[in-house]
Each structure stands twice: as structure tokens, then as C-alpha cells.
Phi, psi and omega in degrees: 000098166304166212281189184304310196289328205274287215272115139231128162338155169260010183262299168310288170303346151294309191308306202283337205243307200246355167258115190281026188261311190301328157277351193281332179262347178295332186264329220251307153336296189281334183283349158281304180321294203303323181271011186269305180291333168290338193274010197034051171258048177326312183302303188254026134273310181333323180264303188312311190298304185308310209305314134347258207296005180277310174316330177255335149342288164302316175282336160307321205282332208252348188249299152258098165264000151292321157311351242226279170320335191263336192266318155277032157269310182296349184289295184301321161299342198223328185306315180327280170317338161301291193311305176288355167285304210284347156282338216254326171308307206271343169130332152208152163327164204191102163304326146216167181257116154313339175292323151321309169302342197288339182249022174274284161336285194278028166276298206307343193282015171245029148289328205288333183243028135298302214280326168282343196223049204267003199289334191298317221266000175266355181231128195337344180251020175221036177266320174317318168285352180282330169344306163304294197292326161311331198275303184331319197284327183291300193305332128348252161326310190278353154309298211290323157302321177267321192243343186127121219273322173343273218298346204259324158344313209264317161314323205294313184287346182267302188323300204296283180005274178359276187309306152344278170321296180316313194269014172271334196273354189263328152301322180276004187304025130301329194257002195311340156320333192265326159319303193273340192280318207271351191275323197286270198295026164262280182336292172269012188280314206290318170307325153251025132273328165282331190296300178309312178275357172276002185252341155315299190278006154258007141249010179226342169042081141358154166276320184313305171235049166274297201291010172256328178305316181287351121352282178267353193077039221240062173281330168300353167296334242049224202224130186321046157229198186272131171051029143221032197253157154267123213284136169264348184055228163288003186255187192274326203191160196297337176332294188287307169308329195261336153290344169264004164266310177321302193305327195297312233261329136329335207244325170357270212310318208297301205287133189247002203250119230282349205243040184254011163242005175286297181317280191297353169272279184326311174294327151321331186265330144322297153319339204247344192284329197275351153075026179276082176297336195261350195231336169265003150271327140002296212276338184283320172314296152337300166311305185300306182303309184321280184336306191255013167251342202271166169281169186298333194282289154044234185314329161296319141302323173280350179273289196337302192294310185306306180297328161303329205260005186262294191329305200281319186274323187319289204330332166250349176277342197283327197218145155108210180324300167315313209276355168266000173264301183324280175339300125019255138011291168287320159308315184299356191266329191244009150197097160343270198316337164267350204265146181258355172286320197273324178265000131331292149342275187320303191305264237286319180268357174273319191266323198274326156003265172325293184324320193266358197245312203271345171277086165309355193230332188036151215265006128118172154308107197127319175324355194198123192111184150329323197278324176309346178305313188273028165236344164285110161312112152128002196040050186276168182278117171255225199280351179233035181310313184263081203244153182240033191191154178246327186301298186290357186282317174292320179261026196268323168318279207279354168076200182288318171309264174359301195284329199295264172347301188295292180319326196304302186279339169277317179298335165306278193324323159290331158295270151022271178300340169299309190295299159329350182234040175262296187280039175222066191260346170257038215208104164329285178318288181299338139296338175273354180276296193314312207292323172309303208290316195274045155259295225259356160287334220252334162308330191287006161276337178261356196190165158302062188258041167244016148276156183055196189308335176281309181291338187282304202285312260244272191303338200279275212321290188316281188284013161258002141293304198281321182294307151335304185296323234272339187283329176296320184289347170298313183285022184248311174293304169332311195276328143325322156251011168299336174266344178303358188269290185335332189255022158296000000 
């Protein structure tokens, strides 16, 4: 049986290589964003950019829908830094921004092939997500009542995405060669692109995204100046950031790409800048699974790659300034008693427990997060704006049902992709998924992390496993029967 990477379609390898139509609107975007911003028109990038970048959404969803997955990555990676450039250009912060909307839009635009493939959510392999998407609709109603339909709307979109993706990447499973070429290469193009600028903006700290920390008020960032921030690089805040470097730097081993221990010595020295305890145990959790699903042969390449990757980064992570914020840092891990997050943390699961478990009904979409501003006077954060557990956050949402249902169907899926990925043991990618998926499920003690930039990784992982398995056994059937004659 040749391996995953030997067998591609010569149809899939035109998609990757030679049609300049799947890159001309993707160039046409960021080259209006770049003149808008030399033309100081913060105000008409401010509009141009979402309505712009949903128009190329749609045409990717419809021409390339691999492309299509590498490009609503590239939204979540760069829009943030688009919105503080078109403030900083147009003259000030601008408590919110249409730009906020643009990598929200062109995620949701893979509902649409829910709405064409919805029959997929009737057959053993798409019943687990209807499953999500039911707890999701409860969770919804019982929003729109409680907390408004504004607010319970806005939620409704960070839960759903995820799921979304997943089930656009579980539909196209015929195409998963194109699937894997492009999240890997997104993945680690981006990862030297955010790495390299998280380390710029930690020792020189931009103006742009000075007046935006002062702005939003982003004191958990630290302080807008050089070498004292925690770094976000191009995202919105270090949370996100640090999760999607967790994800480039897991997919490393996967990856061919000649600039891809450049990419991970810059994104490790960033990763490690952003000062994320919860997302760099992630990535150890991750490793460990990789360590113990991989072969000996492997396991030797990923210690062989940690060390190239120890070589190229220690020198700035080890000394001056850097290695003293990391260390810092680090130290708090190993004494509890002093760290104020972690008896926050305690606190917060001590007092708040009941409240979250005993609510049979749960308190709907909106209830929580960012989205409560918009249930809020003055559009202020409201009383559970700032939750600190993911564990109490799903039955605090979603209530006994909702949490039954949601759990009930992720865990199929996890399950699933576990089993499944006993027989895909020479296929990089698809292990380097499982290690993602179980870091960032392992993750929910700390935080909601099967929502946002932790649910985009989460679900990608899961169903680009099951879309994998599902496509070797179709090249299995092929090739038995291209042999059946011979063997009459």
C-alpha cells in the first residue's frame, strides 16, 4: 500500500500548484489592504476590508474549498492587525470595528455546505455533529431569552464555526491530500509570519499596537511598551495567539517546506514570549501523545526536530531580557502559593461550582464572554464577562441537556478519531491532528477551549482524521479493484 503522501490525484496537484485564479483574489485583497493603509484611508479600509474579504471567501468556498480552509485561517491570523493598522492610520482607536466581523463572516461561509450536504448529518458518520449542532440550537433559544437575541447571535457564532469547518473538512474527504497540503503549509507560512512579528513587537512595540492595548484596555497583555508586553503578535490577545503557534509548531513534523525550522525557531521564541501557561502545557500534552503514537523512526525525528529547534531559538530565549520574562514565568508553575491566577482559578471553581452544575436549564448562549457587552449598558463586559473554566462554562451554557448532547457527540468523534488513527500511523499529519485535538480537549480546564481559535483547531484536527481514514480506504478499494482482473 503506498504511503498517504505517494498517492495524489494529478487533479489535486494542479489545485496546489498551477492555477493562478485560486491565488488572484487572495493577492488582490491584501494588496488593496496594503494601499489603503500607505494611502492613510483607515476609514474606507475599515469598510473595504470585511465586505472585500467575504467576496473572496465565497469565491474560494466555491472554486477551491481547500483553499477556502487555508484562507479562513489567514483571516483569524492577520485581521486583527488590519483593524490597528485602519485605527492608527484613520487617527484613533475605535472601540469596535466592521473588521472584527470579516474572519467571523468568511469562517461561517462553510454553513453554506451544511445547507447543500445537510443529509451527511443523517448517516453514521455525521450524526455525532447533529448531535453539537442540537445542544448548540438549545443553547440558542434558551440565549435569546435570557441574555437577547444580540448577544445570544454573537455567541451563536464562536460555538457553531468550529463545527462548521469540521463538517466542511469531513464532506470533501476525497480531497484530503489537498486538505493536509494546505493546512500545513498555512499553518507554518503563518507561524513565520506572526513568529518573526511577535518578536519585533516585543522588543520595539509598534505604535499601532500600543494605541490599541491603551485603548481596549488590555492590561492582562502587560504594558505597551518594549519588552514589556505579552506578546499577540498579529491576533487579537496572547490566548489565540498562543494557540495557534502550539498548533504551527505540532504540524512542524508533518511539513516539507524548505523555510519550516526558520518558521518554528521564530514561532517558539514568540510562543514562549506570550507567556501562556495553559497553552504551553498544551503543546507538552501534544508532544507526548505524538511521542507515543509515532514509531521508533519517528520518535527520532521529533527529538532530532526539538533540538534543531532548541539550537536555532535558545540563544534568545536563554539570555538578557527574554530569558527573564520566560523564567519568571515559569517559575510560577512550580510555586502555586504565590501565583494570584492559579488562587483565582480555585476561588472561582470553589464559590461558583453549584451555580454551574445545578442549573438544569443553563443560562443560554450569550451568558458569557465577550458577547455579554452586547446585553450590557454602556457596552461594558458583564457579570460572568470574564469566566475562567471551560469545565463550568459548557453546563453553565449549555445546561444538562445541551451539555449531554454536546459532550455526548464530541466525544463519539473522539473517540472515533482515536480508533482511527491506529491505521494511519505513516500519514505525519493525521498524528500530528490526534495530538492537537487531545492538547486542546485537555485544555478545557482552563479555559472554553472547544470555542474560537481552541474549537477551529480542535474540530480541523478531528475531522481531517476521520476524512483521512476515510479517504485510504477508498484508495484501498481502488487499488484492489485496478487489481482484480490480473488476479483472475
Amino acid at each position: 500500500m503506498p504511503s498517504a503522501r505517494a498517492v495524489r490525484a494529478p487533479a489535486i496537484d494542479r489545485l496546489l500548484t498551477s492555477d493562478p485564479k485560486h491565488w488572484a483574489a487572495q493577492a488582490l485583497l491584501w494588496s488593496a489592504t496594503l494601499v489603503l493603509a500607505l494611502a492613510h484611508q483607515g476609514g474606507l479600509l475599515t469598510l473595504a476590508f470585511p465586505a472585500l474579504a467575504t467576496l473572496v471567501g465565497l469565491w474560494l468556498f466555491v472554486v477551491s474549498p481547500a483553499r477556502y480552509v487555508g484562507f479562513v485561517w489567514w483571516m483569524w491570523f492577520l485581521s486583527p492587525e488590519v483593524r490597528r493598522f485602519a485605527d492608527f492610520v484613520h487617527g484613533g482607536y475605535t472601540p469596535t470595528s466592521p473588521i472584527q466581523i470579516a474572519p467571523v463572516a468568511v469562517t461561517m461561509i462553510s454553513g453554506l455546505g451544511l445547507v447543500r450536504r445537510y443529509r451527511l448529518l443523517g448517516t453514521w458518520r455525521g450524526l455525532p455533529m447533529l448531535l453539537i449542532l442540537v445542544a448548540i440550537g438549545y443553547a440558542f433559544a434558551v440565549g435569546i431569552v435570557s441574555s437577547g437575541p444580540a448577544a445570544a447571535v454573537y455567541d451563536l457564532a464562536n460555538w457553531l464555526y468550529p463545527v462548521l469547518i469540521g463538517f466542511h473538512i469531513v464532506a470533501h474527504w476525497r480531497d484530503y491530500p489537498a486538505y493536509r497540503e494546505v493546512i500545513v503549509t498555512t499553518f507554518v507560512r503563518g507561524m513565520l509570519v506572526m513568529g518573526v512579528y511577535g518578536v519585533v513587537q516585543f522588543f520595539i512595540m509598534p505604535q499601532w499596537d500600543a494605541m490599541w492595548m491603551i485603548g481596549s484596555e488590555m492590561a492582562s497583555q502587560g504594558d505597551p511598551v518594549p519588552m514589556g508586553v505579552r506578546v499577540f503578535s498579529t491576533m487579537n490577545s496572547s490566548g489565540p495567539f498562543a494557540l495557534a503557534m502550539m498548533g504551527a509548531l505540532v504540524l512542524v513534523p508533518a511539513s516539507t517546506d524548505r523555510l519550516r525550522w526558520v518558521a518554528a525557531a521564530a514561532g517558539f521564541a514568540a510562543f514562549g514570549l506570550s507567556l501562556v501557561r495553559s497553552t504551553w502545557g498544551g503543546w507538552v500534552i501534544a508532544l507526548a501523545i505524538q511521542l507515543a503514537k509515532s514509531s521508533n523512526l519517528v520518535r527520532i525525528r521529533i527529538v532530532l526536530g526539538l533540538a534543531v529547534l532548541a539550537a536555532l531559538s535558545m540563544p534568545m530565549l536563554a539570555f538578557g531580557p527574554v530569558a527573564d520574562r520566560v523564567s519568571a514565568r515559569l517559575q510560577t508553575i512550580t510555586n502555586l502559593d504565590d501565583d494570584q491566577s492559579y488562587a483565582s482559578r480555585n476561588a472561582f471553581y470553589a464559590t461558583f461550582a453549584e451555580t454551574a452544575f445545578t442549573n438544569v436549564a443553563g443560562m443560554g448562549l450569550g451568558a458569557t464572554g465577550t458577547s455579554t457587552k452586547l446585553s450590557n449598558e454602556g457596552g461594558k463586559l458583564g457579570k460572568y464577562g470574564n469566566f475562567d473554566s471551560g469545565v463550568m462554562n459548557i453546563p453553565f451554557v449549555l445546561g444538562w441537556p445541551g451539555t449531554l448532547l454536546y459532550l455526548s457527540g464530541l466525544g463519539w468523534l473522539l473517540v472515533r478519531a482515536l480508533r482511527v488513527s491506529f491505521s494511519l500511523g505513516g500519514d505525519k499529519f493525521a498524528q500530528a491532528c490526534l495530538s492537537l485535538a487531545g492538547s486542546v480537549f485537555a485544555m478545557i480546564v482552563f479555559a472554553n477551549s472547544f470555542i474560537g481559535t481552541g474549537g477551529l483547531l480542535m474540530y480541523m484536527s478531528i475531522a481531517s482524521l476521520l476524512s483521512a481514514a476515510q479517504w485510504r480506504k477508498s484508495q484501498r478499494q481502488a487499488a484492489i479493484r485496478r487489481a482484480g482482473p490480473s488476479l483472475i
